[in-house]
C-alpha positions as CSV (number, residue, x, y, z in Angstrom):
1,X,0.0,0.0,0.0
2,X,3.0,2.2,0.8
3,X,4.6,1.8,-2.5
4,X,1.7,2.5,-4.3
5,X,0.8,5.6,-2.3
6,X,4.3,7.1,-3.1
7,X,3.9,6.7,-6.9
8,X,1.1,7.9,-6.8
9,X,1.9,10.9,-4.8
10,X,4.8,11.8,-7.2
11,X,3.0,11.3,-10.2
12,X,0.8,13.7,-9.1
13,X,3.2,15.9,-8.2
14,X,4.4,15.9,-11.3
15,X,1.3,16.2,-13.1
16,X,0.8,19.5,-10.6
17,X,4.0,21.0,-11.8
18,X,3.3,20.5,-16.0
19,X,-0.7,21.7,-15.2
20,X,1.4,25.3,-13.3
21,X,4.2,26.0,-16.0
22,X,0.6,25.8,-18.5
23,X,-1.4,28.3,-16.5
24,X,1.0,31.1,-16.4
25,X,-0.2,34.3,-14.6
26,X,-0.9,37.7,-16.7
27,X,-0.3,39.4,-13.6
28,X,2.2,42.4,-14.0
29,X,6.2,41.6,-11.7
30,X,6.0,43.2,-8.6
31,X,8.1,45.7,-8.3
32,X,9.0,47.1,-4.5
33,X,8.7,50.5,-3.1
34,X,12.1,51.1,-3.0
35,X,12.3,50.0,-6.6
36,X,9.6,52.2,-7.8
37,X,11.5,55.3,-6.0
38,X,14.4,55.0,-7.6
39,X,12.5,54.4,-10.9
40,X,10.9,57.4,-10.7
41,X,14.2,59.2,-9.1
42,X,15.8,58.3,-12.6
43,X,13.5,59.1,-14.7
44,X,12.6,63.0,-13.0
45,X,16.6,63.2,-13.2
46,X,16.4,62.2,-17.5
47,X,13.2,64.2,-17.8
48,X,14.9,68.2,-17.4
49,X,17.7,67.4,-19.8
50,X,14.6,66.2,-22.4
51,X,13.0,69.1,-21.8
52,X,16.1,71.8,-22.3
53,X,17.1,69.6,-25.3
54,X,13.5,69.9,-26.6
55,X,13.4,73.5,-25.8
56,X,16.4,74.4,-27.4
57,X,15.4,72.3,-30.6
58,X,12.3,74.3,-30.8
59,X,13.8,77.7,-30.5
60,X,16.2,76.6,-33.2
């Protein structure tokens, strides 16, 4: 009964694992608040020397 059981229980297993890599999750990467800080910290640091450059493209 034992042995049966285990095969069993790891062809299941198995079976589990193949059915989760199928069913894959839309759901955006979380991303931490620390992350998302520094994310924004970069891109307000790139966004005045886009706007000079643009500036100084238009005046041209």
């Amino acid at each position: 009964m034992n042995r049966k059981k285990k095969i069993n229980d790891i062809l299941k297993k198995k079976q589990k694992r193949a059915n989760a890599k199928l069913h894959t999750s839309n759901k955006p990467r979380y991303i931490s608040k620390a992350e998302r800080a520094k994310i924004e910290a970069e891109e307000a640091a790139a966004k005045p020397n886009e706007e000079s450059v643009s500036s100084n493209e238009v005046s041209d």
